[in-house]
N, C-alpha and C positions, 0 to 999 in steps of 0.2 A: 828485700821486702821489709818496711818496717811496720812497726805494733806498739799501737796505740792504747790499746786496750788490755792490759795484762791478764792474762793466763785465768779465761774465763772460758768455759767452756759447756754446752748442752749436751748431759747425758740422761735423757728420758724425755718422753715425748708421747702425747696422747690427746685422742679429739673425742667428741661426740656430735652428732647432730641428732633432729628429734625425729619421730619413724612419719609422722605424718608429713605429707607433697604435695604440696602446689605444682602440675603440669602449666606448660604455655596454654595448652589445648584447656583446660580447666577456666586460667584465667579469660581465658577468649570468651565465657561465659556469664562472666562479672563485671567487665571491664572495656572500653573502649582499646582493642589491639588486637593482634593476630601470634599466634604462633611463630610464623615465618618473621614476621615482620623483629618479633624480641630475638631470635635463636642468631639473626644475622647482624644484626646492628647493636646488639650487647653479648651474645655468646651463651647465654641462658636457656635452658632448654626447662630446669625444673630447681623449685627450692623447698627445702626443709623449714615447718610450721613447728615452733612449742604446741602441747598440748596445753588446753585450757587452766591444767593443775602446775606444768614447771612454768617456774621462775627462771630469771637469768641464771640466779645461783645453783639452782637442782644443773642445769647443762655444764656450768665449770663446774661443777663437783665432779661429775663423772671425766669430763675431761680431765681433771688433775691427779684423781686417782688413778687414771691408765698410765699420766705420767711420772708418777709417785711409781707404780709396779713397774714402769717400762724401766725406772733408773734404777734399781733394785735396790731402794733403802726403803725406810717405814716411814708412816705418814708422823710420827713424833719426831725425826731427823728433821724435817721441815723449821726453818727459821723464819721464814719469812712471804709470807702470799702477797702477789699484788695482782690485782683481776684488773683489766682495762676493759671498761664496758661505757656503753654511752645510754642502755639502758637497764641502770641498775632494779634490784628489787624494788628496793625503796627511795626515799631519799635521806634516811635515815633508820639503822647504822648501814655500814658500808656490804655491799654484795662483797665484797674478801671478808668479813666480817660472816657472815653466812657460814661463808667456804671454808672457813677455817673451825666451825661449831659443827658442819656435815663432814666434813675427813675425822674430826676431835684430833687435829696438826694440834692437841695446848701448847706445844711450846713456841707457836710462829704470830710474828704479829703481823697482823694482816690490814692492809686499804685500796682505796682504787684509785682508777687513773681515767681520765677522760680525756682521751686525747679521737673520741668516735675513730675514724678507719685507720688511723696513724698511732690508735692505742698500746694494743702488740709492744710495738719496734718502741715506744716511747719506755712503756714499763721495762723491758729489754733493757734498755739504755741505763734504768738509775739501778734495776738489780744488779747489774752489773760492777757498777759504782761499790757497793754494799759486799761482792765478793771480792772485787781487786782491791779492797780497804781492809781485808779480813776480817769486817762486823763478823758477818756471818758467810756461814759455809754450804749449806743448799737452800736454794730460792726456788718457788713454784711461781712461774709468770704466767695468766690466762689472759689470754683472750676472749671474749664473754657476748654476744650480743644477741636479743630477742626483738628483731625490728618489726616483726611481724603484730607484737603491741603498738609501736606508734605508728603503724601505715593504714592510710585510709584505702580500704578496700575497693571504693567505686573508682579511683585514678586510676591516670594509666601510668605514673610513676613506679604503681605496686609491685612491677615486676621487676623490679631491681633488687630488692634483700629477701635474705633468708635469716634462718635464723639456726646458730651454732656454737660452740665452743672448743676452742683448743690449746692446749698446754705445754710448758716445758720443766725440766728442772733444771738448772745451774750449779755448777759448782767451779772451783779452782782447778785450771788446769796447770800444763806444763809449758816452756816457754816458745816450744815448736806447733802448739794448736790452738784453737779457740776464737776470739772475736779479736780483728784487728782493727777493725776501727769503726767508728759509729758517727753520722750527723743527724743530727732532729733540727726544724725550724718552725716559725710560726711566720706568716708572712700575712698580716690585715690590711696589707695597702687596697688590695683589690677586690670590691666582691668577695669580704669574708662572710657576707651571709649567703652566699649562690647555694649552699645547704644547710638549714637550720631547723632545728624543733624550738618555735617561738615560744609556746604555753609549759606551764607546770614549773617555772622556776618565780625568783622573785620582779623579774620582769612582770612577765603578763600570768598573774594565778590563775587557774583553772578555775571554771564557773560554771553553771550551768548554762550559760548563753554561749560558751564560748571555747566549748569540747571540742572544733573543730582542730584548736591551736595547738592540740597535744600529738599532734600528724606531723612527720616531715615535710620540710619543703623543699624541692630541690631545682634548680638552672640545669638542666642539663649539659646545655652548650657553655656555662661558665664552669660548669662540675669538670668538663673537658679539656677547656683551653688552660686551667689552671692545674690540674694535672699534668697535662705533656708539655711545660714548663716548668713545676716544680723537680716531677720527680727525675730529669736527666740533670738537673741541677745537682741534686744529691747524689746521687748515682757518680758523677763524674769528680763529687768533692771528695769521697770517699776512695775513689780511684787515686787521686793524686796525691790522698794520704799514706795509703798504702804504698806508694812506687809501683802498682797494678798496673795493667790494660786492658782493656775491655779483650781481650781474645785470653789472658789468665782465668775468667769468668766460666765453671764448667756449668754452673744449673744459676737462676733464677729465681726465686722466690719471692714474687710479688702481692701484693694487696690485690684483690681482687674485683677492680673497679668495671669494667668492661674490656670487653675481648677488643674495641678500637684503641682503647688508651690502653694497654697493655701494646698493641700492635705498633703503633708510634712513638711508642718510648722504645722499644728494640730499636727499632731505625733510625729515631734519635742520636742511642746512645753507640751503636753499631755492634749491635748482639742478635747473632744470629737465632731467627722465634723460634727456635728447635728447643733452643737453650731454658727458654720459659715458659715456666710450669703453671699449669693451668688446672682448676676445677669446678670456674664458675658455671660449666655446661650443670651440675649436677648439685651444685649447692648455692647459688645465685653469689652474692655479697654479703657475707656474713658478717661485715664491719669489724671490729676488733679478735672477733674469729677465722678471718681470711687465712694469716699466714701460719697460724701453729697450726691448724688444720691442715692445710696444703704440705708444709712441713711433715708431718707426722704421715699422708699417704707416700709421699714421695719417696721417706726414709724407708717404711714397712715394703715399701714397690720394689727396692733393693736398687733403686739409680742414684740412690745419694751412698758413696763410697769415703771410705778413709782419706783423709786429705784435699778433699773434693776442695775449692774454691766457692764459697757460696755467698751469691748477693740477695740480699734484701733489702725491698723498698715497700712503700705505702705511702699515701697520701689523703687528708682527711676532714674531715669543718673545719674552717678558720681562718687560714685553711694552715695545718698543722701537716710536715711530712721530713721522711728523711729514708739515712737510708744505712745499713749495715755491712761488713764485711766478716768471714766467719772462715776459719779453717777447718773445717770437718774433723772432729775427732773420731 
């Protein structure tokens, strides 16, 4: 088995989501859908809303404090925050910029990453870089996102995100655990706008005529086809770097795009769905919040074990995705 990625390893881990719920049944009330109709064909039963007062960055704070206490150092050991959110507080300074002023980490310098649902696994990817280089010694990675600000309520798209945050810390490990190997891509041949937030950048400014553009837009059917195509691409590069097989694979840790693209990437890749970990019934798609969150119930659930074998994938706008391999420490 070899190892690509030198003696990097996650010890701490922590989520938050916000108290208030969006049910299907709820939505059936606002929105052209049904209950049955979301629960079977995306896997969604219910999502978590911010409250009117958090921000992206109030949800990663609390998520990176659980995982600041879950790795048992202090929030001053911190070197380094990177939040992957697609929707920051502002647009200026940065939501790690926040996060790093609500923990008072002063000695970490903090930014973000915009990689929307392939955020995570992307920030992942360069803290990583940063401890096999020995910059620095513990990294707080969040996944950060409040979609429930750019969704237009009266669609029937709205029942795809929620809104959540979750954390890790990083540090050096030894040369028998940790991340063995990592791929990210961007691929814009196709339908890289099949999901897009048009308004509020320097594209199209937001105006008073033209609030409507500050909404995602999303292809369903492209959100799809480019998903169960991307993501066994990744999955199987990452296999061949390691000298793995998909049956060395004990758990799954995926993006949490819908329960059909999740369901055809197993059978894809030929992983049995037992093996893949799921919680969009209860937290919809929380975009750059999907896998530290799913991560951190799965660990606390006590099915994630010493040595475990563990993959992760995501895939995102752009469409941006890739995919992980990790030794359970």
């Amino acid at each position: 088995m070899k190892q690509l990625i030198r003696n990097v390893k996650i010890i701490g881990t922590g989520s938050y989501v916000p108290e208030k719920i969006y049910t299907n049944e709820y939505l059936e009330t606002i929105i052209p859908t049904t209950s049955s109709w979301v629960f079977e064909n995306v896997g969604i039963n219910e999502r978590h809303i911010a409250a009117p007062n958090q921000a992206t960055s109030d949800l990663a704070t609390i998520a990176g404090q659980r995982a600041i206490d879950d790795a048992g150092i202090k929030n001053e050991d911190i070197d380094l925050i990177i939040v992957a959110t697609a929707t920051p507080d502002r647009k200026a300074p940065s939501t790690a910029a926040f996060v790093q002023h609500k923990l008072n980490a002063v000695n970490a310098a903090a930014f973000d990453m915009n990689a929307v649902c392939s955020g995570f696994l992307f920030g992942m990817s360069v803290a990583s870089q940063y401890i096999a280089s020995g910059v620095y010694n513990n990294i707080l990675v969040i996944g950060a996102d409040t979609f429930s600000r750019i969704t237009d309520w009266t669609k029937r798209d709205a029942v795809f995100f929620g809104d959540g945050a979750g954390a890790v810390v990083i540090t050096s490990a030894n040369i028998t655990e940790g991340f063995l190997a990592y791929r990210i891509y961007t691929d814009t041949q196709n339908e890289m706008l099949g999901f897009t937030i048009p308004g509020g950048g320097s594209e199209i400014p937001l105006t008073e005529n033209n609030l409507n553009e500050q909404y995602f837009q999303m292809n369903g059917k492209s959100v799809f086809a480019s998903a169960t195509q991307a993501l066994p691409k990744a999955i199987n590069q990452v296999l061949m770097d390691t000298g793995l097989s998909i049956d060395d694979i004990d758990i799954m840790i995926p993006h949490q795009p819908s329960i059909r693209i999740l369901q055809k990437t197993a059978e894809l890749i030929g992983l049995p769905f037992e093996k893949v970990m799921t919680n969009m019934d209860r937290y919809a798609n929380t975009s750059g919040g999907t896998i530290p969150i799913l991560l951190d119930e799965v660990k606390k659930s006590g099915k994630l074990k010493r040595g475990n074998i563990v993959l992760f994938a995501a895939v995102g706008s752009g469409w941006t995705y890739g995919a992980s391999i990790i030794k359970w420490a």
